[in-house]
N, CA and C atoms as a LAMMPS dump frame, in Angstrom:
ITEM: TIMESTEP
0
ITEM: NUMBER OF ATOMS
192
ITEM: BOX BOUNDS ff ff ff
-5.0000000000000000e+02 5.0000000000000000e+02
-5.0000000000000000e+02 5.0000000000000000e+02
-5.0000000000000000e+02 5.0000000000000000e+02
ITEM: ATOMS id mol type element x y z
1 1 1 N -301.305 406.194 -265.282
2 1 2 C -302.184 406.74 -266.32
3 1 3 C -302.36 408.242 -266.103
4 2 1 N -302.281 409.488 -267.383
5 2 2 C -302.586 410.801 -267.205
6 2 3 C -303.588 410.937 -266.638
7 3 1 N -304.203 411.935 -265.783
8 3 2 C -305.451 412.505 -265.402
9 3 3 C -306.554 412.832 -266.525
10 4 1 N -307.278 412.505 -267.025
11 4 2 C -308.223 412.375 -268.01
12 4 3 C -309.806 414.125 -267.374
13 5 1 N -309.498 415.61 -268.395
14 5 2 C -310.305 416.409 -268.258
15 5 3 C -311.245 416.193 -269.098
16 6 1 N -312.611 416.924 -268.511
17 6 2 C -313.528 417.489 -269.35
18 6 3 C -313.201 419.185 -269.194
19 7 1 N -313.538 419.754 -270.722
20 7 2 C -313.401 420.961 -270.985
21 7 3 C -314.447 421.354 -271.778
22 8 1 N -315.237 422.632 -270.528
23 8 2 C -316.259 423.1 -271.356
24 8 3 C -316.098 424.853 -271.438
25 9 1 N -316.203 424.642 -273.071
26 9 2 C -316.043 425.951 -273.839
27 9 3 C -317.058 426.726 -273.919
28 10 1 N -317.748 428.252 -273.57
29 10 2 C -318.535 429.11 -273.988
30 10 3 C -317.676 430.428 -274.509
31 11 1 N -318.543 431.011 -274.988
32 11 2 C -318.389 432.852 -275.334
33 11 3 C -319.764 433.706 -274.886
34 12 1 N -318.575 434.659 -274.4
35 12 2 C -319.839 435.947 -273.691
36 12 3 C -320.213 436.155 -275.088
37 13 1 N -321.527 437.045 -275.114
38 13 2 C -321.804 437.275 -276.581
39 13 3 C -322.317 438.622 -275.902
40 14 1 N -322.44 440.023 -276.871
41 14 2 C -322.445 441.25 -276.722
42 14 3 C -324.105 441.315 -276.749
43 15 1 N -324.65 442.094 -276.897
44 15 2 C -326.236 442.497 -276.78
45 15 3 C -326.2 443.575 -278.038
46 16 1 N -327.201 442.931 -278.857
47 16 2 C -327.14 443.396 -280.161
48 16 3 C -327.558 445.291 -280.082
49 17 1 N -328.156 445.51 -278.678
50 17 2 C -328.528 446.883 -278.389
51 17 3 C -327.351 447.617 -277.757
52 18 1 N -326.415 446.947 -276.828
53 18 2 C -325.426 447.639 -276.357
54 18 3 C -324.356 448.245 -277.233
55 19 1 N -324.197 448.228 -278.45
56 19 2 C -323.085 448.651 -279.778
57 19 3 C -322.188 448.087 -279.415
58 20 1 N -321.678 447.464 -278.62
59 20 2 C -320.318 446.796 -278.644
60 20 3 C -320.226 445.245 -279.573
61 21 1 N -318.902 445.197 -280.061
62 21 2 C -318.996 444.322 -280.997
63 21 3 C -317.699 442.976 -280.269
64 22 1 N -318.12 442.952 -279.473
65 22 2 C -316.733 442.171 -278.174
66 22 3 C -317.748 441.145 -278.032
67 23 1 N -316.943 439.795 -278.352
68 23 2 C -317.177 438.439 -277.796
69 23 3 C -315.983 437.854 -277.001
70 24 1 N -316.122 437.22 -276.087
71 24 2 C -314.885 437.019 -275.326
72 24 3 C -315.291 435.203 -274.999
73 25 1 N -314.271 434.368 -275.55
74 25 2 C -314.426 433.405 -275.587
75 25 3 C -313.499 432.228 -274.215
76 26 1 N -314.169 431.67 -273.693
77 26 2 C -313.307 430.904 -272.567
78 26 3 C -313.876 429.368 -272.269
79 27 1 N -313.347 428.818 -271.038
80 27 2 C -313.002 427.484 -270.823
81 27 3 C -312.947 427.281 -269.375
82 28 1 N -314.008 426.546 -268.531
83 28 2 C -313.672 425.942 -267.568
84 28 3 C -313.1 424.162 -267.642
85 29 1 N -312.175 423.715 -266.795
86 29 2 C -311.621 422.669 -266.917
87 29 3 C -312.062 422.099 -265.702
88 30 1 N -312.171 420.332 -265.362
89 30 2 C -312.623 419.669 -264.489
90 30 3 C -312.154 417.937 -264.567
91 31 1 N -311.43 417.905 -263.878
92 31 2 C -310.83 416.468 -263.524
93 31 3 C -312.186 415.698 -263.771
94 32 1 N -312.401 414.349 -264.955
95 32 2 C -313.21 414.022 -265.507
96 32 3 C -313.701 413.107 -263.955
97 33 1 N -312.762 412.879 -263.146
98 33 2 C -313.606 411.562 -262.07
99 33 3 C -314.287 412.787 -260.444
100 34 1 N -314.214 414.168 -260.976
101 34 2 C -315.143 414.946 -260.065
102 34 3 C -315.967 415.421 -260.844
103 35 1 N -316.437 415.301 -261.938
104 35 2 C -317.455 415.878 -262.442
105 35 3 C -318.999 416.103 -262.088
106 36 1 N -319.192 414.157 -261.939
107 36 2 C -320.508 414.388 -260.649
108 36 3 C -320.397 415.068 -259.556
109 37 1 N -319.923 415.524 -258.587
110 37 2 C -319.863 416.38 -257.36
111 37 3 C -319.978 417.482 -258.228
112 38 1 N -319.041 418.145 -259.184
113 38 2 C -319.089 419.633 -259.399
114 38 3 C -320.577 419.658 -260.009
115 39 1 N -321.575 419.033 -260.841
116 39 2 C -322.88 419.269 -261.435
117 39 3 C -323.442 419.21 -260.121
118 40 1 N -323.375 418.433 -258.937
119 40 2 C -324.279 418.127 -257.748
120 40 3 C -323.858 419.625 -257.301
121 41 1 N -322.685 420.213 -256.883
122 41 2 C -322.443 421.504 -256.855
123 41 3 C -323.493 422.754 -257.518
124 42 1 N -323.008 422.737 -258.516
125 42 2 C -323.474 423.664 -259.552
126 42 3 C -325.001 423.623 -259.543
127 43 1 N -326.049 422.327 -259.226
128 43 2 C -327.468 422.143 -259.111
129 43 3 C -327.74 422.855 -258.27
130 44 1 N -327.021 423.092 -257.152
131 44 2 C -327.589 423.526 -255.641
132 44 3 C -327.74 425.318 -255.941
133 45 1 N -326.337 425.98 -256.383
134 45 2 C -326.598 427.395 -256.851
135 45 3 C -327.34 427.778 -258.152
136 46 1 N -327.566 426.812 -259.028
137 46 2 C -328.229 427.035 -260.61
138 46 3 C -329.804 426.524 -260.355
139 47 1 N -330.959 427.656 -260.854
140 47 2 C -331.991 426.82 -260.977
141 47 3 C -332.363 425.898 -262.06
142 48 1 N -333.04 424.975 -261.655
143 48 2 C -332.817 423.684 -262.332
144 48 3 C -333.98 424.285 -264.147
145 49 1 N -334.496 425.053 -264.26
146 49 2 C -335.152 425.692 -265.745
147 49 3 C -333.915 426.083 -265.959
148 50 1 N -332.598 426.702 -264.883
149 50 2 C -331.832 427.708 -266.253
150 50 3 C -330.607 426.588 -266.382
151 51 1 N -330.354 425.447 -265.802
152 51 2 C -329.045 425.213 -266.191
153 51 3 C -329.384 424.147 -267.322
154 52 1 N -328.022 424.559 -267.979
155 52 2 C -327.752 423.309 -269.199
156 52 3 C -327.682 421.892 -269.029
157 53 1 N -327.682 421.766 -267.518
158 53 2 C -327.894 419.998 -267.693
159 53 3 C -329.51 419.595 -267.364
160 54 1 N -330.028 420.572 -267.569
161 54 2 C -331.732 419.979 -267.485
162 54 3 C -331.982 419.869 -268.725
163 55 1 N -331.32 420.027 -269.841
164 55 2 C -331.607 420.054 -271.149
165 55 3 C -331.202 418.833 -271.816
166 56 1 N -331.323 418.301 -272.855
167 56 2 C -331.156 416.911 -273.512
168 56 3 C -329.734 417.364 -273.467
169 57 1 N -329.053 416.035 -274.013
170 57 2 C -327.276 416.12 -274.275
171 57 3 C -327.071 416.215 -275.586
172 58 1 N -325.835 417.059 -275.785
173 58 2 C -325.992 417.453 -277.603
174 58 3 C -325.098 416.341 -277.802
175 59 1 N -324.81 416.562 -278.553
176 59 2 C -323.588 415.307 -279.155
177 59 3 C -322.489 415.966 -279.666
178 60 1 N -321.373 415.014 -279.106
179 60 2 C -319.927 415.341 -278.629
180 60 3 C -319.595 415.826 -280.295
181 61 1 N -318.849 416.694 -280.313
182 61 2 C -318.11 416.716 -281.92
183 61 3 C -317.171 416.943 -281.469
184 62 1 N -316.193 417.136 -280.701
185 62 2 C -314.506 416.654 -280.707
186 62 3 C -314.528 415.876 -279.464
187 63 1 N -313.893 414.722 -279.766
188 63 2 C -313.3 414.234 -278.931
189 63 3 C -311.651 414.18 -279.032
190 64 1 N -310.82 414.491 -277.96
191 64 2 C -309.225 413.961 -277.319
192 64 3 C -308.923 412.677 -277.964
């Protein structure tokens, strides 16, 4: 069976005061059966108010 990823997409977004008009859009990738370790990861350096998994779950609109 293929290796099955999760892929999560953001964009830098510019600061409506800095005049630059640059968004730069990217992608981290993660073997879907380490995902728990990398969030148990990511908890330890992220405080738990700023990261996105203290927040409800949105709902998927593309799925593979």
């Amino acid at each position: 069976m293929a290796d099955l990823f999760n892929i999560y997409c953001d964009e830098s977004c510019h600061l409506v005061s800095d005049r630059s008009p640059v968004m730069v859009p990217g992608c981290v990738w993660c073997l879907r059966d380490r995902v728990p370790g990398q969030e148990r990861s990511i908890a330890r350096v992220v405080p738990p108010e700023s990261s996105p998994l203290s927040k409800p779950a949105q709902p998927r609109l593309f799925r593979a």
